[in-house]
mmCIF file of the N, C-alpha and C atoms, coordinates in Angstrom:
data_MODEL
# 
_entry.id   MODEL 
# 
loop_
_atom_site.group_PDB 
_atom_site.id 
_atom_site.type_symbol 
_atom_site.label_atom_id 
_atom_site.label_alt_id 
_atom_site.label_comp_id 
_atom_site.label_asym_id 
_atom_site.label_entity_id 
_atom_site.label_seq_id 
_atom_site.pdbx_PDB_ins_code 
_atom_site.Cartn_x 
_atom_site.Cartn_y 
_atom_site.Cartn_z 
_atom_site.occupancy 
_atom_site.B_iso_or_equiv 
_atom_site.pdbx_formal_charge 
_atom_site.auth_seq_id 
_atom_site.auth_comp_id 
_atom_site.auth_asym_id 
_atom_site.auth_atom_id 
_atom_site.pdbx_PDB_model_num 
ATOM 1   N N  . UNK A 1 1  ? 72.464  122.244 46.214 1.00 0.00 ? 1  UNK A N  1 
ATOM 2   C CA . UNK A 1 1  ? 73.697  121.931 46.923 1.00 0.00 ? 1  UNK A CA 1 
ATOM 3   C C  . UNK A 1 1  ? 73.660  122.661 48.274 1.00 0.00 ? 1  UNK A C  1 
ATOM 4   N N  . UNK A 1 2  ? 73.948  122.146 49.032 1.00 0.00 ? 2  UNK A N  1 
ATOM 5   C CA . UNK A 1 2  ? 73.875  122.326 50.534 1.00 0.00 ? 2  UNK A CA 1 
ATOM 6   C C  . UNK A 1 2  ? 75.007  123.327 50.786 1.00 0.00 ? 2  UNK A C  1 
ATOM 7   N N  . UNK A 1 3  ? 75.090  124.131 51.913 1.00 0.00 ? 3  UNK A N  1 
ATOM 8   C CA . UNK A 1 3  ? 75.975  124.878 52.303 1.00 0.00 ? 3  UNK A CA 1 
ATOM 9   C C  . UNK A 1 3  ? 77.263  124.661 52.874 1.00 0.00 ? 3  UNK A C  1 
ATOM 10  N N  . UNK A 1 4  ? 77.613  123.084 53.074 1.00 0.00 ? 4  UNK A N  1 
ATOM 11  C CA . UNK A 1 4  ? 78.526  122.418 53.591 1.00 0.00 ? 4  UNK A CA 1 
ATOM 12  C C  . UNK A 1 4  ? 79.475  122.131 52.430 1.00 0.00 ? 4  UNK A C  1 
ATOM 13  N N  . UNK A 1 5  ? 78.758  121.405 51.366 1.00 0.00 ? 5  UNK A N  1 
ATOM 14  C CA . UNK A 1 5  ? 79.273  120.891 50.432 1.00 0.00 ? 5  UNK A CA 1 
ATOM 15  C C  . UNK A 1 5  ? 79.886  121.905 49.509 1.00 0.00 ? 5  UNK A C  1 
ATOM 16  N N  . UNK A 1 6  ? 78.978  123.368 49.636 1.00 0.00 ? 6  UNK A N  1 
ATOM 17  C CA . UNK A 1 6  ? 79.538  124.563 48.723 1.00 0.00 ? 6  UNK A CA 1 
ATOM 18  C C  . UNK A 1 6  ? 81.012  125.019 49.541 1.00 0.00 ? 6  UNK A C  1 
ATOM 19  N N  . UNK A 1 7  ? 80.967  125.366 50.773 1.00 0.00 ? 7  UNK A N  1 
ATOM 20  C CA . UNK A 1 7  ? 82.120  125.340 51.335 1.00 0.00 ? 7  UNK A CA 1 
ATOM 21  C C  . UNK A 1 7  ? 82.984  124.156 51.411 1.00 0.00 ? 7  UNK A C  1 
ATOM 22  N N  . UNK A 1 8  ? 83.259  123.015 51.153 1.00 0.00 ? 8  UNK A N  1 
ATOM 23  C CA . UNK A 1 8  ? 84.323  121.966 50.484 1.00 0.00 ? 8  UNK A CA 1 
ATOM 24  C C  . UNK A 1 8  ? 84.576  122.057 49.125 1.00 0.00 ? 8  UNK A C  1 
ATOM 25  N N  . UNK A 1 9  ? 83.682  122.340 48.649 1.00 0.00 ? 9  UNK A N  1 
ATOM 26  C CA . UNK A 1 9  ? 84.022  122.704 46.739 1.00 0.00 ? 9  UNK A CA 1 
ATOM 27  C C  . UNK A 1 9  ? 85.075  123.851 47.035 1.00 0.00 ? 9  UNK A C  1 
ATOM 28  N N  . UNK A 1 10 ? 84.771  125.005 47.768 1.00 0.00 ? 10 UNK A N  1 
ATOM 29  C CA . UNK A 1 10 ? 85.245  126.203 47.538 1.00 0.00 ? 10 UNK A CA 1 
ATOM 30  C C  . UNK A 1 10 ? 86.831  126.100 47.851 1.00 0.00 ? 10 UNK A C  1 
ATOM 31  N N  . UNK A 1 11 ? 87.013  125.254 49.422 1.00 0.00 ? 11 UNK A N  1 
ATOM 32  C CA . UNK A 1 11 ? 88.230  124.644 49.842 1.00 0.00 ? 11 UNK A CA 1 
ATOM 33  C C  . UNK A 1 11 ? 89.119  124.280 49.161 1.00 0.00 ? 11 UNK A C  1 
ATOM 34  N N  . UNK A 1 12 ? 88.677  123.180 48.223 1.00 0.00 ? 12 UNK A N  1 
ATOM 35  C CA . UNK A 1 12 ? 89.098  122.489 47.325 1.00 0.00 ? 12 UNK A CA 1 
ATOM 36  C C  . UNK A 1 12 ? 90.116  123.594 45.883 1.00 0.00 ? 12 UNK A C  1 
ATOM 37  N N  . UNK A 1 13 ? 88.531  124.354 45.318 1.00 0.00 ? 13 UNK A N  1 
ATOM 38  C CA . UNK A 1 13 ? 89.637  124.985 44.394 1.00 0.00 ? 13 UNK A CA 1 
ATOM 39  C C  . UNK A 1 13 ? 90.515  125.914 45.227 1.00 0.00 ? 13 UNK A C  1 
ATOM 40  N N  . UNK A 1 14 ? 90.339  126.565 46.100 1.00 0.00 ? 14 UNK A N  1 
ATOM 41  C CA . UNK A 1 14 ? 91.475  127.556 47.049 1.00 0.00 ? 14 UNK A CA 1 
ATOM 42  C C  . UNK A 1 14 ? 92.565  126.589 46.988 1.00 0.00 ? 14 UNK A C  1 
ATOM 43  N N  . UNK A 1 15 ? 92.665  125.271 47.058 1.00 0.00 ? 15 UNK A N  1 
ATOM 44  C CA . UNK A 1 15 ? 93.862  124.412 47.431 1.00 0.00 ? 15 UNK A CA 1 
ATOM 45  C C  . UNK A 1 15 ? 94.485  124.336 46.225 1.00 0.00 ? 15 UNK A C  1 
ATOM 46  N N  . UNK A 1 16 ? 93.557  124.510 45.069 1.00 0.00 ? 16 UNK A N  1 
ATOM 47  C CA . UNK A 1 16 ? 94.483  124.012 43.632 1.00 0.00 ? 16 UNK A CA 1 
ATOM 48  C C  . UNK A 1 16 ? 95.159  125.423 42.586 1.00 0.00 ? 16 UNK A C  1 
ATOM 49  N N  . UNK A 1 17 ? 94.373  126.516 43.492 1.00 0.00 ? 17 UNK A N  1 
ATOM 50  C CA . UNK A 1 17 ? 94.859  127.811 42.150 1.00 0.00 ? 17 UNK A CA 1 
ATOM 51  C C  . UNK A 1 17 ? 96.444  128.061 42.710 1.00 0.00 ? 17 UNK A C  1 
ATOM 52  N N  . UNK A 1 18 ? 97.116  128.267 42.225 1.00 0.00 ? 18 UNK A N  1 
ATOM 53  C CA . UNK A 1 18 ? 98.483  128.343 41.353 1.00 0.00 ? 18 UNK A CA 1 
ATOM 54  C C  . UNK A 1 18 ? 98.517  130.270 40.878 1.00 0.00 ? 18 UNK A C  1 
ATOM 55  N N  . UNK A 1 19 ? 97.623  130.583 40.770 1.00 0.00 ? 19 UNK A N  1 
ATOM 56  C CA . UNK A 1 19 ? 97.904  132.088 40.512 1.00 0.00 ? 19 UNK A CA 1 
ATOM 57  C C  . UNK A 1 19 ? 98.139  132.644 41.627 1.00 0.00 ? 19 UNK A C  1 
ATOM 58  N N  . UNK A 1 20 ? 99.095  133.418 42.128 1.00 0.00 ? 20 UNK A N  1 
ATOM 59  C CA . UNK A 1 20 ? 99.024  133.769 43.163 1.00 0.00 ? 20 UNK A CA 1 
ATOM 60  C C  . UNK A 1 20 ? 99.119  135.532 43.209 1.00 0.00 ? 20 UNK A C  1 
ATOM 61  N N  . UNK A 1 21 ? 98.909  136.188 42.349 1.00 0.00 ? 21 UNK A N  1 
ATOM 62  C CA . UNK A 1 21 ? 97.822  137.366 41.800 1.00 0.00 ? 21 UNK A CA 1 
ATOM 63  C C  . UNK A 1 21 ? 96.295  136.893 41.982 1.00 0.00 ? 21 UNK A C  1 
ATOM 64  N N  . UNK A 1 22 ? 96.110  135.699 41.754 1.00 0.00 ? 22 UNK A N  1 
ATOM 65  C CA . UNK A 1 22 ? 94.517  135.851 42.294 1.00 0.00 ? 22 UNK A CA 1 
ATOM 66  C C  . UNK A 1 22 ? 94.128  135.432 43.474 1.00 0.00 ? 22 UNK A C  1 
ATOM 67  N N  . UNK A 1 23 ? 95.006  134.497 44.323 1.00 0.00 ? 23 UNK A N  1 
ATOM 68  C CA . UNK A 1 23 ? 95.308  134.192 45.325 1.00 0.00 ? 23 UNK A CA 1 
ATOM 69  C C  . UNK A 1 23 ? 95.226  135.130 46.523 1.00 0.00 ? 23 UNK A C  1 
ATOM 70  N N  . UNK A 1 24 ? 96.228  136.374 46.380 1.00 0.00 ? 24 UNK A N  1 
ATOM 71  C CA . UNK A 1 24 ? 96.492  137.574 46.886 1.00 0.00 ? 24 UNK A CA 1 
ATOM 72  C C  . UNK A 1 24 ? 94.887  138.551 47.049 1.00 0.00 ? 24 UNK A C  1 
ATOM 73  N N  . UNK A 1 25 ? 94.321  138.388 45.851 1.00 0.00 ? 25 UNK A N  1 
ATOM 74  C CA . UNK A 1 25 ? 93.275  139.111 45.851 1.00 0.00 ? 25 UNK A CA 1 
ATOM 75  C C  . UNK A 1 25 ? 91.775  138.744 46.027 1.00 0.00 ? 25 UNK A C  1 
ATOM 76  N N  . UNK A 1 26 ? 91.708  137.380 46.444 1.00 0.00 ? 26 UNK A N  1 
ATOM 77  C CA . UNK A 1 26 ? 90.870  136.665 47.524 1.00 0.00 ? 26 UNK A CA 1 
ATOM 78  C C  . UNK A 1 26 ? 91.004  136.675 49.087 1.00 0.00 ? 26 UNK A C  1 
ATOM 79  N N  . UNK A 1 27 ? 92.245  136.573 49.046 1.00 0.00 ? 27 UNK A N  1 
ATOM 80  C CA . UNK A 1 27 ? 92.632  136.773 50.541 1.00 0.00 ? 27 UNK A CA 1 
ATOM 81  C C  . UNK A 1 27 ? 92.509  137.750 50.827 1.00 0.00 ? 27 UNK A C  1 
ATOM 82  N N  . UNK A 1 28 ? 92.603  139.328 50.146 1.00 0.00 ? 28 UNK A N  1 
ATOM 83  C CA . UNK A 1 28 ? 92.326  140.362 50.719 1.00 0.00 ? 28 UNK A CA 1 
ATOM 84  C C  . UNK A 1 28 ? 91.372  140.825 50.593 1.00 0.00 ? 28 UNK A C  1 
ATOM 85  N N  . UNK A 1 29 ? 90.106  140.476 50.076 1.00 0.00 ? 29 UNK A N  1 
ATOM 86  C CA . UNK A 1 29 ? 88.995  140.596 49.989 1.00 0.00 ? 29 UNK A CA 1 
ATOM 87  C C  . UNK A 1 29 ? 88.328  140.071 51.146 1.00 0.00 ? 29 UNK A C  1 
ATOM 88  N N  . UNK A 1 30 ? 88.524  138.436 51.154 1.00 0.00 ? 30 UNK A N  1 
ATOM 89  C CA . UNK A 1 30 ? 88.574  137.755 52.773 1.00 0.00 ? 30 UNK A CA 1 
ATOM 90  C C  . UNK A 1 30 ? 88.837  138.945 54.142 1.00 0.00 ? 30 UNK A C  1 
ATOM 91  N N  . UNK A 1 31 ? 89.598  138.917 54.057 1.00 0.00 ? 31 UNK A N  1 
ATOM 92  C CA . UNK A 1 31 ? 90.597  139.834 55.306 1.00 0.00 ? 31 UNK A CA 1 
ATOM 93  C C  . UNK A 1 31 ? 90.160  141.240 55.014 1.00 0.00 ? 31 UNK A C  1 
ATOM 94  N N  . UNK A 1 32 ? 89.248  141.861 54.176 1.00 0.00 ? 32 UNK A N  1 
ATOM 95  C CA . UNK A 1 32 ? 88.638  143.065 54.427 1.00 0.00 ? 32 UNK A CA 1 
ATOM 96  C C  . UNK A 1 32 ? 87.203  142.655 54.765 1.00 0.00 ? 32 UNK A C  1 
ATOM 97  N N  . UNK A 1 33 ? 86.610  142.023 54.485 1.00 0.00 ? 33 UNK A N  1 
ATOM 98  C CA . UNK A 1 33 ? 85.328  141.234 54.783 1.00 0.00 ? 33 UNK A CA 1 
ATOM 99  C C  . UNK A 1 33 ? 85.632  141.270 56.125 1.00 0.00 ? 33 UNK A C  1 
ATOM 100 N N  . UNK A 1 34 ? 86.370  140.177 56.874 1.00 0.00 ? 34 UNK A N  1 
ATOM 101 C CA . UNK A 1 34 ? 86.460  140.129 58.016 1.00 0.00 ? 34 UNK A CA 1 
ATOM 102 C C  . UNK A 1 34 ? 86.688  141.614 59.051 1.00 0.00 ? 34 UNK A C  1 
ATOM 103 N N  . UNK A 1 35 ? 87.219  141.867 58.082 1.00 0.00 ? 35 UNK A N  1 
ATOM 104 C CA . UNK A 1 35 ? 87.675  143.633 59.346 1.00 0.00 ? 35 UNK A CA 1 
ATOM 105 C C  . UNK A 1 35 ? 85.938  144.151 59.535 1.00 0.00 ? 35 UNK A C  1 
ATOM 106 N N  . UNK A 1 36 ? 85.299  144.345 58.083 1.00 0.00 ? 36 UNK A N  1 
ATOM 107 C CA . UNK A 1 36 ? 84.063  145.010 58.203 1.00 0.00 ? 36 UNK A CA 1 
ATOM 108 C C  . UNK A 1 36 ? 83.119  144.326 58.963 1.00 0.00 ? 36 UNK A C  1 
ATOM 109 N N  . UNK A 1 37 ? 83.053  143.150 59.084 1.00 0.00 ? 37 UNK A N  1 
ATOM 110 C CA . UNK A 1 37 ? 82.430  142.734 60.131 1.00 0.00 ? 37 UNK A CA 1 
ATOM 111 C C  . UNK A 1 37 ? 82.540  142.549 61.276 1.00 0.00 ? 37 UNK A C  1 
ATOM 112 N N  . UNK A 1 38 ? 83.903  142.596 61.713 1.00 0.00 ? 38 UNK A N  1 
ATOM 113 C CA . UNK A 1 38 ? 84.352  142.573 63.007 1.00 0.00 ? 38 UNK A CA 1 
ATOM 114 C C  . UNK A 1 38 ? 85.445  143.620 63.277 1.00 0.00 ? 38 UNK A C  1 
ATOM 115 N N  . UNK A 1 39 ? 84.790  145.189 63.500 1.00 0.00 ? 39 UNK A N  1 
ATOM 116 C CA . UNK A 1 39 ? 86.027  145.856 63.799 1.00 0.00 ? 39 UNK A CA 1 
ATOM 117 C C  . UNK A 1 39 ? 86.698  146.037 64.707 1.00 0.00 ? 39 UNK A C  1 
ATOM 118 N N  . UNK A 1 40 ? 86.209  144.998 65.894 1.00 0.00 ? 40 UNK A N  1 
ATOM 119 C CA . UNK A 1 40 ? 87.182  144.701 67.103 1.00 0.00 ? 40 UNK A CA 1 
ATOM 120 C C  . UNK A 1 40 ? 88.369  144.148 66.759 1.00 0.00 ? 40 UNK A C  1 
ATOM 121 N N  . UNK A 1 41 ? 88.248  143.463 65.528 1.00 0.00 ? 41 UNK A N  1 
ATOM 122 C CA . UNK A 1 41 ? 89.786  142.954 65.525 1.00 0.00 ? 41 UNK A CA 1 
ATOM 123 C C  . UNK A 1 41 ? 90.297  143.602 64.276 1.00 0.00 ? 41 UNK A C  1 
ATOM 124 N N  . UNK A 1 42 ? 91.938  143.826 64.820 1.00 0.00 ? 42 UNK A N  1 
ATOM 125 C CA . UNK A 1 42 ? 92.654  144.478 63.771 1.00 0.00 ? 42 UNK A CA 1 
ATOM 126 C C  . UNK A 1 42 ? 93.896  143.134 63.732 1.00 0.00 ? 42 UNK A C  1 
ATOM 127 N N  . UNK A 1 43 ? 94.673  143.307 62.929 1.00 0.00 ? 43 UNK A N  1 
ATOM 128 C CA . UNK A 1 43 ? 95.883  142.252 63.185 1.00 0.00 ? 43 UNK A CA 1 
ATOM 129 C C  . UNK A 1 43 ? 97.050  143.427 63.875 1.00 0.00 ? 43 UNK A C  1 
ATOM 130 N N  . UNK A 1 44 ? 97.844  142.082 64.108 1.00 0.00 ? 44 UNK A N  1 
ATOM 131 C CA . UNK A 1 44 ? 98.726  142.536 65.354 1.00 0.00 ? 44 UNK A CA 1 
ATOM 132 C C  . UNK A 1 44 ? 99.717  143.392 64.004 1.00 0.00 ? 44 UNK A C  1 
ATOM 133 N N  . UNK A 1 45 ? 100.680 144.519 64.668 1.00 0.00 ? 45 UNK A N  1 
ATOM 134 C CA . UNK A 1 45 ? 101.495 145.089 64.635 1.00 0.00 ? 45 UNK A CA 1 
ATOM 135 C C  . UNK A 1 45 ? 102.812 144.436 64.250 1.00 0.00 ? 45 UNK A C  1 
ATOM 136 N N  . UNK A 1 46 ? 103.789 144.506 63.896 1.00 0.00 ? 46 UNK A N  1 
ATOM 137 C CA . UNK A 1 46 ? 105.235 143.730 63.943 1.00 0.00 ? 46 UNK A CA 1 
ATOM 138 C C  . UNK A 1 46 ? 105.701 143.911 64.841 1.00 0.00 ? 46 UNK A C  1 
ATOM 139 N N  . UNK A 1 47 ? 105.683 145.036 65.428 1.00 0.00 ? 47 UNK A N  1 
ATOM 140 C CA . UNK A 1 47 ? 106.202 145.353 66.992 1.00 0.00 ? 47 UNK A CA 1 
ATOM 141 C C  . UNK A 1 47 ? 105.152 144.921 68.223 1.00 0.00 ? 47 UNK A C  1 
ATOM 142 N N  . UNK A 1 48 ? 103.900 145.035 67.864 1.00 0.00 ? 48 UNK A N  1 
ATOM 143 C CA . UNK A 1 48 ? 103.051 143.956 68.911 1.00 0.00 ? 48 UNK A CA 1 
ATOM 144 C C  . UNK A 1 48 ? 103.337 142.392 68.707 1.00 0.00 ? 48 UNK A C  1 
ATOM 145 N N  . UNK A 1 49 ? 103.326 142.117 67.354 1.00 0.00 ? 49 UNK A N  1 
ATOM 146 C CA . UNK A 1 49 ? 103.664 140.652 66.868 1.00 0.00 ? 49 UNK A CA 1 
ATOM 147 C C  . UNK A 1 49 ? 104.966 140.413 67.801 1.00 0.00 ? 49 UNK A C  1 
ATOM 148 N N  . UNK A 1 50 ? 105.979 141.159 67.941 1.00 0.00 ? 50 UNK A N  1 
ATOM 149 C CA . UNK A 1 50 ? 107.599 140.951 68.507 1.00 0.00 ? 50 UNK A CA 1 
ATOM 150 C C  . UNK A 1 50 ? 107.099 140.739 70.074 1.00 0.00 ? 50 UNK A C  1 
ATOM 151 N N  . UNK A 1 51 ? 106.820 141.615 70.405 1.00 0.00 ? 51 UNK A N  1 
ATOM 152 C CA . UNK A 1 51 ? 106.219 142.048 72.170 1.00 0.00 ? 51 UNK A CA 1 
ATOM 153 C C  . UNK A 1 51 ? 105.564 140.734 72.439 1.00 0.00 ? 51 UNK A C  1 
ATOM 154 N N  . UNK A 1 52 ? 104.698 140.436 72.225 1.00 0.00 ? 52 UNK A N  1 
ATOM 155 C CA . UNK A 1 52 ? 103.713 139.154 72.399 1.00 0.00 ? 52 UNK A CA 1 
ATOM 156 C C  . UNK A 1 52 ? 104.847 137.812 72.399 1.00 0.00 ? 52 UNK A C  1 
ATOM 157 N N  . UNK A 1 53 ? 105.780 137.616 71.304 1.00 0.00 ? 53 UNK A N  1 
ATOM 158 C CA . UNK A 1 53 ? 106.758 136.626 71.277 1.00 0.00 ? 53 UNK A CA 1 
ATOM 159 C C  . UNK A 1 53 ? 107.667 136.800 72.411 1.00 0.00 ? 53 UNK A C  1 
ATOM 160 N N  . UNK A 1 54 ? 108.284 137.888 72.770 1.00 0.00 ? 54 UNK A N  1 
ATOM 161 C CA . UNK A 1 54 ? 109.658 137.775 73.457 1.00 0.00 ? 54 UNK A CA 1 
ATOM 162 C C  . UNK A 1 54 ? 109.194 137.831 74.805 1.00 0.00 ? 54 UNK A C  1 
ATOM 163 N N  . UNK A 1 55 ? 107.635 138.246 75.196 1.00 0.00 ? 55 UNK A N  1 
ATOM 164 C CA . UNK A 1 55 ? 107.220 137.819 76.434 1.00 0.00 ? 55 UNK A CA 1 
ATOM 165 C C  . UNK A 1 55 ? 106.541 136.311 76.306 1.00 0.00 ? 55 UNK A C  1 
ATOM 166 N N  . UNK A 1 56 ? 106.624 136.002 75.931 1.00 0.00 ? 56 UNK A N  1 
ATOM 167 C CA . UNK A 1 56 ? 106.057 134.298 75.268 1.00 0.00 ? 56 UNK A CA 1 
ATOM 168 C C  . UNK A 1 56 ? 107.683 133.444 75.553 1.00 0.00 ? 56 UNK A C  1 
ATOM 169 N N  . UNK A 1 57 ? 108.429 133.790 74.970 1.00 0.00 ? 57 UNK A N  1 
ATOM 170 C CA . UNK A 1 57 ? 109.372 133.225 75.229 1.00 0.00 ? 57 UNK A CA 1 
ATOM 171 C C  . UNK A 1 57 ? 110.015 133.579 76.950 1.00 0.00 ? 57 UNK A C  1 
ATOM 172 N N  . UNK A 1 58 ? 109.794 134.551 77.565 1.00 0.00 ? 58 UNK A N  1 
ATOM 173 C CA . UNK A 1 58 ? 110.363 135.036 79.012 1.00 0.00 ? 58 UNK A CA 1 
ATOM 174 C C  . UNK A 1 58 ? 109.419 134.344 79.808 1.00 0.00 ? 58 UNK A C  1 
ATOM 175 N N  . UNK A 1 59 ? 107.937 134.037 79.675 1.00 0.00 ? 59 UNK A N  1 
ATOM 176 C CA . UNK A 1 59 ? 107.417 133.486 80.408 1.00 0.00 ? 59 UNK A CA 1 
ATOM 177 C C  . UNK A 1 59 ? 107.528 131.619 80.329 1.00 0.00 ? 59 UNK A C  1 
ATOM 178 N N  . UNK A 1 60 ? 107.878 131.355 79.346 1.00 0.00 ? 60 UNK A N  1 
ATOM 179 C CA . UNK A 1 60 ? 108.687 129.877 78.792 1.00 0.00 ? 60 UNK A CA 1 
ATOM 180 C C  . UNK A 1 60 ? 109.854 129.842 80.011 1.00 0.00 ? 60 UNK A C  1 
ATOM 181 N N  . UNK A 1 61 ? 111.376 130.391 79.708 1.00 0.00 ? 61 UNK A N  1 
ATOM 182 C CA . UNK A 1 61 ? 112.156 130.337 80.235 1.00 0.00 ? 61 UNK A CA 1 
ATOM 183 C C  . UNK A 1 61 ? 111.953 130.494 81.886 1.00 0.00 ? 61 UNK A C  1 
ATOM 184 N N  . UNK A 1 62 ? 111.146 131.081 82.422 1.00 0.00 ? 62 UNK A N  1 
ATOM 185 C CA . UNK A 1 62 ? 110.583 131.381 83.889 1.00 0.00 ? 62 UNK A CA 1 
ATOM 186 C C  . UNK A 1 62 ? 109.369 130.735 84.189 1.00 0.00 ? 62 UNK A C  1 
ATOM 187 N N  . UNK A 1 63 ? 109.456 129.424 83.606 1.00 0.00 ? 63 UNK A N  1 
ATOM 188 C CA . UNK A 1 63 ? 108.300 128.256 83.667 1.00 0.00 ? 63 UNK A CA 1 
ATOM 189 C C  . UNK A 1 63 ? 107.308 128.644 83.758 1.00 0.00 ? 63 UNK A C  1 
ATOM 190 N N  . UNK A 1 64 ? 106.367 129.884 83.587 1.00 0.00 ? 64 UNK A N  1 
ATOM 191 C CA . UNK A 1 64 ? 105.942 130.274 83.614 1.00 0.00 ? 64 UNK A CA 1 
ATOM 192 C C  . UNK A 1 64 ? 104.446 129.745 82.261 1.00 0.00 ? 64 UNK A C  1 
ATOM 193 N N  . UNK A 1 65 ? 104.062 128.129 82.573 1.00 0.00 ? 65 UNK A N  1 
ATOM 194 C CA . UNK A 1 65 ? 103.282 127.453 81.270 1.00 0.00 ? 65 UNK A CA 1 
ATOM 195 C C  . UNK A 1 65 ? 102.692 126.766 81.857 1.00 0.00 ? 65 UNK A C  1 
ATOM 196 N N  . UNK A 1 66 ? 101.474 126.855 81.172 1.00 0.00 ? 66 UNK A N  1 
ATOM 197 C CA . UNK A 1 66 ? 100.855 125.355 81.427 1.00 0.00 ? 66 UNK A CA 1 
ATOM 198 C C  . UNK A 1 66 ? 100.490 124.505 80.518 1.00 0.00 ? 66 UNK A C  1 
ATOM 199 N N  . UNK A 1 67 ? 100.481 122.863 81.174 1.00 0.00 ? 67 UNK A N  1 
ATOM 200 C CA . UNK A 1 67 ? 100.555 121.907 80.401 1.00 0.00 ? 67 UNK A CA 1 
ATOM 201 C C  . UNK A 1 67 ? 99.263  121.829 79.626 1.00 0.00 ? 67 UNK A C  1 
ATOM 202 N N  . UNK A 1 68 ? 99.355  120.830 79.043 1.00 0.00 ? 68 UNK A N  1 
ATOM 203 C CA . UNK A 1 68 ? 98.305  120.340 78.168 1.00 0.00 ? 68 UNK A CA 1 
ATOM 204 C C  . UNK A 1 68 ? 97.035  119.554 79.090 1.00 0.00 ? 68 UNK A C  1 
ATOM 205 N N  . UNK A 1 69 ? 97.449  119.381 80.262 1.00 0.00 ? 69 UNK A N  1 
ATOM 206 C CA . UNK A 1 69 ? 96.560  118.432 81.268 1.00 0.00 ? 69 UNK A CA 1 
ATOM 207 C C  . UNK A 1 69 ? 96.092  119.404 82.312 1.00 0.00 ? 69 UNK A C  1 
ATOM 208 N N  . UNK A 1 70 ? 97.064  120.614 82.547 1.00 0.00 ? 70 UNK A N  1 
ATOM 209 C CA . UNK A 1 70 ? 96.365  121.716 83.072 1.00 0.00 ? 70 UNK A CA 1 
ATOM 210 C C  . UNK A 1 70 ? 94.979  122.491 82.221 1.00 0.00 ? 70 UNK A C  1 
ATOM 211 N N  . UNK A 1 71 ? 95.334  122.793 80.899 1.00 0.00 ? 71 UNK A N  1 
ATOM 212 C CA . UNK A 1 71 ? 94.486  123.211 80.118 1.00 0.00 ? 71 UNK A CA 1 
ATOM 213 C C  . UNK A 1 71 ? 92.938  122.475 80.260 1.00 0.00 ? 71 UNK A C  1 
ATOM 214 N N  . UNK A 1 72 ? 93.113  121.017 80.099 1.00 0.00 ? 72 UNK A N  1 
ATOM 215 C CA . UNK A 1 72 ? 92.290  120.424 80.275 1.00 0.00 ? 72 UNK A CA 1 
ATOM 216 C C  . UNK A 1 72 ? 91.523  120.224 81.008 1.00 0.00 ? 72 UNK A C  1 
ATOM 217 N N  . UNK A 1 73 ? 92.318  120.079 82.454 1.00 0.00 ? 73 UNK A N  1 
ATOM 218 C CA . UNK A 1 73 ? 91.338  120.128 83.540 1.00 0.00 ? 73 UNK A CA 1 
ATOM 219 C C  . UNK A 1 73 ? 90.256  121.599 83.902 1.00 0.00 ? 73 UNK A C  1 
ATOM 220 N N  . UNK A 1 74 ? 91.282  122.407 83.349 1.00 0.00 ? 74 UNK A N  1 
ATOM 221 C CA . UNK A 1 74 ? 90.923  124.135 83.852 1.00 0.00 ? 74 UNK A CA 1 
ATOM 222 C C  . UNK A 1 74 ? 89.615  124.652 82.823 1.00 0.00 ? 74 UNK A C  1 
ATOM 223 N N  . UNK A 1 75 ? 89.672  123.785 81.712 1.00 0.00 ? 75 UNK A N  1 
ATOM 224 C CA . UNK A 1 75 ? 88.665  123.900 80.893 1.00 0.00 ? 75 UNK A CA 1 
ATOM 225 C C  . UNK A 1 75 ? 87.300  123.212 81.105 1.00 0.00 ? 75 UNK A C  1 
ATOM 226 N N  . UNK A 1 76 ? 87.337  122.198 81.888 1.00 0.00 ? 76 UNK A N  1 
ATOM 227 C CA . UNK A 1 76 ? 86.077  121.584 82.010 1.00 0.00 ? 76 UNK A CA 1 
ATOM 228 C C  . UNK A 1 76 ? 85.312  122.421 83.358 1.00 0.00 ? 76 UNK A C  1 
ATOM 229 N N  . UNK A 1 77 ? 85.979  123.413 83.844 1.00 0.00 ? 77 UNK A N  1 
ATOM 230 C CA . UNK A 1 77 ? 84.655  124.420 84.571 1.00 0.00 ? 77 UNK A CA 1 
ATOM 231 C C  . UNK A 1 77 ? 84.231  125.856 84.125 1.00 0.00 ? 77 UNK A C  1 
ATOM 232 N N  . UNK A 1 78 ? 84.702  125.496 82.649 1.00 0.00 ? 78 UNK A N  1 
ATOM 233 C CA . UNK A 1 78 ? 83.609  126.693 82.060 1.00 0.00 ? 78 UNK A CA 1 
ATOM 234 C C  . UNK A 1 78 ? 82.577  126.450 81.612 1.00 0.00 ? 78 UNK A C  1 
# 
């Protein structure tokens, strides 16, 4: 079995377990996996999580966005 197909099997039962004690303890196994391999990233804070939103929203209100056609164009010269 190919490595594609093992990752859709795996998808699959993640979509159907119902325990969510074992649920909990995949995901944090996941999410320590990930830290150890990448300790540049940590997750955000609740108070960084807040900070990041309420300047998200100030730069919204002070039009301060760009569109979906800006994105686009601005992306095809990287």
């Amino acid at each position: 079995m190919d490595l594609q197909t093992r990752k859709l099997n795996l998808i699959t039962y993640l979509a159907q377990i119902k325990d969510e004690i074992l649920f909990d303890k995949l995901e944090n196994y996941i999410l320590k996996r990930e830290i150890e391999h990448n300790p540049e990233l940590k997750p955000f804070t609740v108070e960084e999580l807040i900070n990041r939103i309420e300047k998200s929203e100030l730069d919204f209100k002070n039009g301060n966005v760009k569109s979906q056609e800006d994105l686009e164009r601005i992306s095809t010269n990287w």
